[in-house]
N, C-alpha and C positions, 0 to 999 in steps of 0.2 A: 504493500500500500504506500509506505514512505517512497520508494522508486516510481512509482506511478504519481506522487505526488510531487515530487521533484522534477520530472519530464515535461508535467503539465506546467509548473513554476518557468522552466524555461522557454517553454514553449510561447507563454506571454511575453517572458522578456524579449523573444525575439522580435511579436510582435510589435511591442512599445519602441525598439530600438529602430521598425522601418517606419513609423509612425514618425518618430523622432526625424530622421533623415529626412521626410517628404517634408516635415514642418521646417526645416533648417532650413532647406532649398525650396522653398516657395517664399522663404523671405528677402531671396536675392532674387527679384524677380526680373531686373535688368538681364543679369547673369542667365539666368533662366531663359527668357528670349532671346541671347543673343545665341546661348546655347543652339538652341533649337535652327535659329535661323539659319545656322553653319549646316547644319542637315540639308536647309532647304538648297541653299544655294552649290553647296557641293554637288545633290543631286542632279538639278536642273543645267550645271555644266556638262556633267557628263552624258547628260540627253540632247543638248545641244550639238555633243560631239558626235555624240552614234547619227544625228540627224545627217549629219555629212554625206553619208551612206546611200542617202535617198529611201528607195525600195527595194535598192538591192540588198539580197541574203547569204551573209557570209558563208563561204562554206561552215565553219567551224563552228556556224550558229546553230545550223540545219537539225542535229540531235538533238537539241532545244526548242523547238518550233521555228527558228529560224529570225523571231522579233528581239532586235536588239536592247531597245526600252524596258521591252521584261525580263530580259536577262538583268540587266541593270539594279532593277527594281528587285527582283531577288534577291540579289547578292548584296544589296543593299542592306535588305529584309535581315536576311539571315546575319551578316557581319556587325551593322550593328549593335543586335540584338546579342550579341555571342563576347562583344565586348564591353558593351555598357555592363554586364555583370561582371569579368577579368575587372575590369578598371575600377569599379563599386569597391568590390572584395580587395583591393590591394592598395589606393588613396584611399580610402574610408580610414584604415587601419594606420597609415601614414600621418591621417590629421589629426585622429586621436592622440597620438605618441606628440608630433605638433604642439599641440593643445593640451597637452600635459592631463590628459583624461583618461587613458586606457590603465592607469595604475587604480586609479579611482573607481572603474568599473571595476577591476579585477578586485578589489580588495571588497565589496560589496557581494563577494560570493557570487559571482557572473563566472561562469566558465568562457574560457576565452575560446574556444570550438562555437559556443552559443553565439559570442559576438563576430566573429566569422561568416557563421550562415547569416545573419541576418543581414550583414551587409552584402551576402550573395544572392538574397531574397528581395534587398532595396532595386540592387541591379536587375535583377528579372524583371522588376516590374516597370522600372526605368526603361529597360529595354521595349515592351511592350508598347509604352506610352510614345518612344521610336518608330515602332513598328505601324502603331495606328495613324503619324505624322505621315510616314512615308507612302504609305497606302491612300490616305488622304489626298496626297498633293498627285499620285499616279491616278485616282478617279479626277479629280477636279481638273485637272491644268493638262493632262497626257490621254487622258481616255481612257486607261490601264489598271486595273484591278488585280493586283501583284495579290498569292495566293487566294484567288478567286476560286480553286480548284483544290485546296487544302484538304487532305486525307488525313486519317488515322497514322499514317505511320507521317506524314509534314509534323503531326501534332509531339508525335514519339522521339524525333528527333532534335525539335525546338527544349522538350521536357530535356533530355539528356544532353545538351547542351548545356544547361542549367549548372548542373553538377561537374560537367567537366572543366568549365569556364569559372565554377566558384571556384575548384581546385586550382587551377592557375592561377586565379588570383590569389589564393591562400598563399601557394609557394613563393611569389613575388613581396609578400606578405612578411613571411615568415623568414625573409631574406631581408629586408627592411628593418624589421627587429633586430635581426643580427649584425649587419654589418651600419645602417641607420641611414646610407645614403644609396641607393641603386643607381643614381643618375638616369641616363637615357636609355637604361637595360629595359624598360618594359616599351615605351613608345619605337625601340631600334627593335624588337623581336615582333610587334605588331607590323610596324611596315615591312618589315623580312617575310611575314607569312604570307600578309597579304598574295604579295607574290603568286604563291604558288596553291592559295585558296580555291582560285577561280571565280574572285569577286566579279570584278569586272570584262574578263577576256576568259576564256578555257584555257585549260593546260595543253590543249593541242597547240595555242600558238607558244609555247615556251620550248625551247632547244630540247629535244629528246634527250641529250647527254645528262642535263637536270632537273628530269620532270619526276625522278623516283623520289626527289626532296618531298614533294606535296604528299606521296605515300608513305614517310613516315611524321607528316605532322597531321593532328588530330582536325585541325581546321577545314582540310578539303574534303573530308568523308560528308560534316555539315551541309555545309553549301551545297557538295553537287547532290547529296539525297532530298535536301531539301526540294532542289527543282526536279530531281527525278520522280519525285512523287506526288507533284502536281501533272504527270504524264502517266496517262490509265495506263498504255502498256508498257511502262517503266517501274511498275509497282513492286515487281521481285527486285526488284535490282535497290529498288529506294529501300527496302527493308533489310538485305544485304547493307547496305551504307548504315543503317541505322545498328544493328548488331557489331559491327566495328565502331560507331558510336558508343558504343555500349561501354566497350573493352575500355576505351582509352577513357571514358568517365569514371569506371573504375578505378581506374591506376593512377589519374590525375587528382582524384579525392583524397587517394591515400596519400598521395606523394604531396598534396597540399596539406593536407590535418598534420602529418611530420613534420613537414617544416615550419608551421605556427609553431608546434611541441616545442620541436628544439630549440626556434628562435626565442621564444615566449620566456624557457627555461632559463638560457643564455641570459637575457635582457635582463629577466630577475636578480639571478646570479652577481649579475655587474653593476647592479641599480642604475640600467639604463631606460628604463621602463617610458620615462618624464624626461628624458634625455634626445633628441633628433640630430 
């Protein structure tokens, strides 16, 4: 009963914690829209650019239906959503230490795994609120209704995203605590995957000699199941992406929950908790 009571005790904290965040960031509310506006205008460049194109269909699009804008719109879809929660989970935990706070939750009997998810839970929903921006402005302003066609396994993939992406952020996280400054290690490995994601372009136009790169990062399994399973006869194939989603949500939760452990312990250890 006392573990069932303790579960459910966290379980609020976690709540109160996204609670907390959504209330901190709606009081920058400049901030907030300028936020957002970068979404819009990033987007609408690179609709401008595929406009180039005319009507014509790339080869390289054709496995995709062939429309440039919705591939765009995808890869949108899915990469923001994939890092607004990385990014949640690993600043969040930077500002606290910042802010001379993460000693003060901790010492209030908050487990620091609690405050973890919950900043991997802010970013889900953060992402979300991305996601319905982008979707927005592809109906209104493009014609395009970016997963329009959403399946049970778009849905199973977006979910395990969730968990793999808080993992990364953990680990980013948990390297923070420990050494206090990361510098441009998390923005240098986001633009690097990007890459080989297939946000923007497929992997078929990147050089065959390094296209095995996007085969061992977890990012491209997302993206392309994501669009393979808004294509009815691509449905085996998006749930194959999704079961390798799987894997690498696994191994990226543990290898995040470790590295909060050891950083957290470390920090203690050295009273660098209130320390940045």
């Amino acid at each position: 009963m006392t573990s069932t009571k303790g579960i459910l005790h966290e379980i609020k904290k976690t709540i109160y914690f996204v609670e907390r965040d959504f209330r901190v960031l709606m009081s920058y509310r400049l901030a907030f829209i300028m936020m957002f506006s970068s979404i819009f205008f990033n987007l609408i460049y690179l609709v401008f650019f595929g406009s180039m194109f005319g009507d014509a269909t790339p080869t390289v699009l054709k496995p995709y239906g062939g429309d440039y804008i919705s591939y765009i719109l995808v890869g949108s879809v899915g990469w923001g959503f994939m890092w607004s929660i990385a990014g949640a989970t690993s600043t969040s935990l930077r500002n606290e230490m910042m802010l001379g706070t993460l000693e003060s939750l901790v010492l209030t009997g908050t487990s620091i795994t609690t405050v973890m998810i919950s900043y991997m839970l802010f970013g889900a929903l953060f992402g979300l609120i991305s996601i319905a921006l982008i979707i927005g402005v592809g109906i209104a302003l493009l014609g395009v209704s970016a997963l329009s066609g959403a399946t049970l396994a778009t849905a199973a993939l977006f979910a395990l995203s969730v968990v793999m992406m808080g993992g990364l952020g953990m680990v980013f996280g948990g390297l923070t605590m420990w050494v206090k400054n990361v510098g441009r290690a998390f923005p240098l490995f986001q633009n690097f995957s990007m890459i080989f994601a297939g946000v923007y372009f497929p992997l078929a136009v990147i050089p065959a000699s390094i296209r095995w790169v996007a085969k061992v990062l977890p990012f491209y399994y997302v993206i392309e199941g994501i669009r393979l399973s808004l294509i009815p006869d691509k449905m085996p194939l998006a749930w194959h992406y999704a079961v390798v989603t799987g894997v690498f949500s696994a191994v990226m939760i543990s290898l995040g929950l470790i590295s909060v452990r050891v950083g957290f312990d470390r920090a203690r250890k050295e009273g660098t908790l209130t320390f940045y």
